[in-house]
N, C-alpha and C positions, 0 to 999 in steps of 0.2 A: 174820670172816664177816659179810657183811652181811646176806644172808638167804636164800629158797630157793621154790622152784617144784616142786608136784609134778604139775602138769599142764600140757602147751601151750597156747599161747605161754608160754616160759619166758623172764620179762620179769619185771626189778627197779628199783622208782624209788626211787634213793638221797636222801634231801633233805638239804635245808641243810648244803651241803657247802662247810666252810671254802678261803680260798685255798690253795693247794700243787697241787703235782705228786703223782699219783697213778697207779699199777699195778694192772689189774684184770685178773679174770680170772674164768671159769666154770669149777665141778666138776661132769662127772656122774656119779651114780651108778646102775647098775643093780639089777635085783632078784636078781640072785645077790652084791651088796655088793661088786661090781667098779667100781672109778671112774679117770675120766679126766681132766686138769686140762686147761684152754683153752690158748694159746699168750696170754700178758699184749697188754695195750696200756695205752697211759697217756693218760692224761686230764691236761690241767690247769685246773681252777679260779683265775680272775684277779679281780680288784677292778676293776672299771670305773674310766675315768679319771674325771676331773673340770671342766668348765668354767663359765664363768658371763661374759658380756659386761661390763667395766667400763667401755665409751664405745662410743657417745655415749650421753646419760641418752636414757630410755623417752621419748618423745614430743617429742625435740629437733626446730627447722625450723629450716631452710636454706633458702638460697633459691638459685633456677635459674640457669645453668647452678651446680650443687653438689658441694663435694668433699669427701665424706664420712670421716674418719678411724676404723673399725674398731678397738676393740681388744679381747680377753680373758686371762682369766687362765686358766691349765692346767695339772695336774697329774696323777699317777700315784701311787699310794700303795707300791705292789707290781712300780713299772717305770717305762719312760722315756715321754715325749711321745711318739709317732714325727712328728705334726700335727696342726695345726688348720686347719682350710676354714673358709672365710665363704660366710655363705649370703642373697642375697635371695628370701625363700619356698621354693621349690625350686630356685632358678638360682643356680649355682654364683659364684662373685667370685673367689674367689682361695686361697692358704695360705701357710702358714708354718710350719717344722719346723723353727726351733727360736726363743725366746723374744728378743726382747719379740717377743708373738703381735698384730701389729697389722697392719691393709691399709688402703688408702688406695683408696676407691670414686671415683671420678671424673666429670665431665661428668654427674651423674644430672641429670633432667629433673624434670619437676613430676609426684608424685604422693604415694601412702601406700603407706611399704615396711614389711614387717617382714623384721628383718635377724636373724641367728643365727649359731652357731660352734657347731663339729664338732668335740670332739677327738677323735685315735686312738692308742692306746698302739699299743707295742711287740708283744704278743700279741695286735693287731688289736681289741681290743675297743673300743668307742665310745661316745660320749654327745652327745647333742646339748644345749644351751645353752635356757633359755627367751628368748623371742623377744622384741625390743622392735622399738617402731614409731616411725619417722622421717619428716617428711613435707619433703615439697620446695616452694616455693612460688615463684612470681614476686612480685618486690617489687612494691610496688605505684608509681603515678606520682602526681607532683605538680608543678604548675608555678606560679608567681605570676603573675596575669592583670592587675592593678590594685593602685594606682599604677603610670603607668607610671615609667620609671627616670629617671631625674634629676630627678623630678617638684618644685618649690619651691613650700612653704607658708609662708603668715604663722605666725609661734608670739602667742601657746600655740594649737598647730595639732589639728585633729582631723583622721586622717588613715584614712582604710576602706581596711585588704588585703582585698583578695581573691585566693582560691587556687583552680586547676581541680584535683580528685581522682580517681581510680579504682582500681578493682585488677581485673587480670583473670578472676582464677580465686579470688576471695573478697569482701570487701566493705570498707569501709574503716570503719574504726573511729573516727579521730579526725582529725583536721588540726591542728598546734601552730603558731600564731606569734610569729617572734622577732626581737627585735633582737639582733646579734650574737646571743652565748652566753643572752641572757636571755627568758626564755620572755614572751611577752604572754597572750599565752590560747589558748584552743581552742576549736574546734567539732565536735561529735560527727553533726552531721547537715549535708547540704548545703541552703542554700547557704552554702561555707565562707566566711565574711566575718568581721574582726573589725574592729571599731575603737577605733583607740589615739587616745585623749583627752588635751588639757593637754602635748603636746610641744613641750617647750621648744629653744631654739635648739640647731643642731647639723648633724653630718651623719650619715646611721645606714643603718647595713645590715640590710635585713629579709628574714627565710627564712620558707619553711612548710615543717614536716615532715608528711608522711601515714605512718600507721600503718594496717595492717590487722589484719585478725581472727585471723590467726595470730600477728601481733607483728611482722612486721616493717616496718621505717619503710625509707622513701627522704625527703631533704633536697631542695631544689628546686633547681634546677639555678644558683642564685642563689647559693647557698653552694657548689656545689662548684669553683663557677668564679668566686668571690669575686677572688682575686688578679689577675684581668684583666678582669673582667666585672662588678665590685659592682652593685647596686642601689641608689645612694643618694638622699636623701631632704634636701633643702636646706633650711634654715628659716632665714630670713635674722634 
């Protein structure tokens, strides 16, 4: 017996009702001690699944056009997966029934998402994931303006890069310049200029990387196209 009413509404709230299957049922009785039992129905009590996003970290950026890799982890203590959905805010992406629980977001554009995961067991019960936030960015640009290319100085030469910078949708943080692999310096504010002093005879390839304020850097089109295009620097 779980308990009893002697007045309408004849209404029982059972609590903290562990998991299982269960058979319930009403007796009444009248005031001549005549009673009648209900016809059962079962209930069952489930454990919520479990999820938690494992990628990408909380405040990861990518940059435009972005392909985003989803994944989480999901479980059932008391039953099976049946799925998990991926969520940007309320708009649906995609699922997966059955593990590894990962999707692959595609072509995302520049903004701030916060993404989530859905599981649902077997007995339909659900959980939602706390949310993390992704943002998309365009890279920012950079070009080398000065020297121009095949430029020749006398050594020991003093020799002023200069870089054109922007970012469209954030600000630009810094400007690096290098010979090959080896960093010269930087400048955090425009006009990006540096100059390299005491260069001795040689021939040298000079890049500028810009960074922006989310982090991401683009190289100047000098390095990417270095094997047909160098930017050399002559010092007889």
């Amino acid at each position: 017996k779980l308990g009893e009413k002697t007045t309408s509404p004849y209404t029982y709230t059972w609590t903290n009702v562990a998991t299982g299957t269960y058979s319930i049922t009403a007796k009444a009785t009248d005031n001549a001690g005549v009673s009648t039992t209900s016809a059962a129905r079962t209930v069952i009590v489930n454990q919520a699944p479990q999820v938690s996003l494992t990628a990408p970290a909380n405040n990861t950026v990518f940059t435009a056009p972005a392909s985003i890799t989803i994944t989480a982890s999901a479980s059932d203590n008391d039953g099976t997966v049946a799925k998990v959905e991926f969520f940007n805010g309320a708009t649906r992406l995609g699922e997966k029934t059955t593990s590894p629980y990962t999707y692959t977001w595609t072509n995302v554009a520049t903004g701030t998402y916060s993404i989530t995961a859905k599981v649902t067991d077997n007995a339909g019960a659900s959980t939602t994931s706390a949310a993390r936030t992704v943002i998309v960015t365009q890279a920012p640009q950079v070009s080398l303006t000065a020297p121009a290319n095949n430029t020749v100085f006398t050594a020991p030469a003093s020799i002023t890069i200069t870089a054109s910078a922007s970012d469209n949708d954030g600000t630009v943080a810094k400007v690096e310049f290098f010979n090959g692999a080896n960093k010269l310096g930087e400048k955090t504010t425009s006009p990006y200029t540096y100059t390299w002093n005491n260069v001795a005879m040689g021939t040298y390839s000079i890049t500028a990387k810009a960074t922006d304020n989310t982090g991401i850097s683009t190289v100047s089109d000098v390095l990417k196209r270095q094997q047909v295009r160098n930017k050399h620097y002559c010092i007889p």
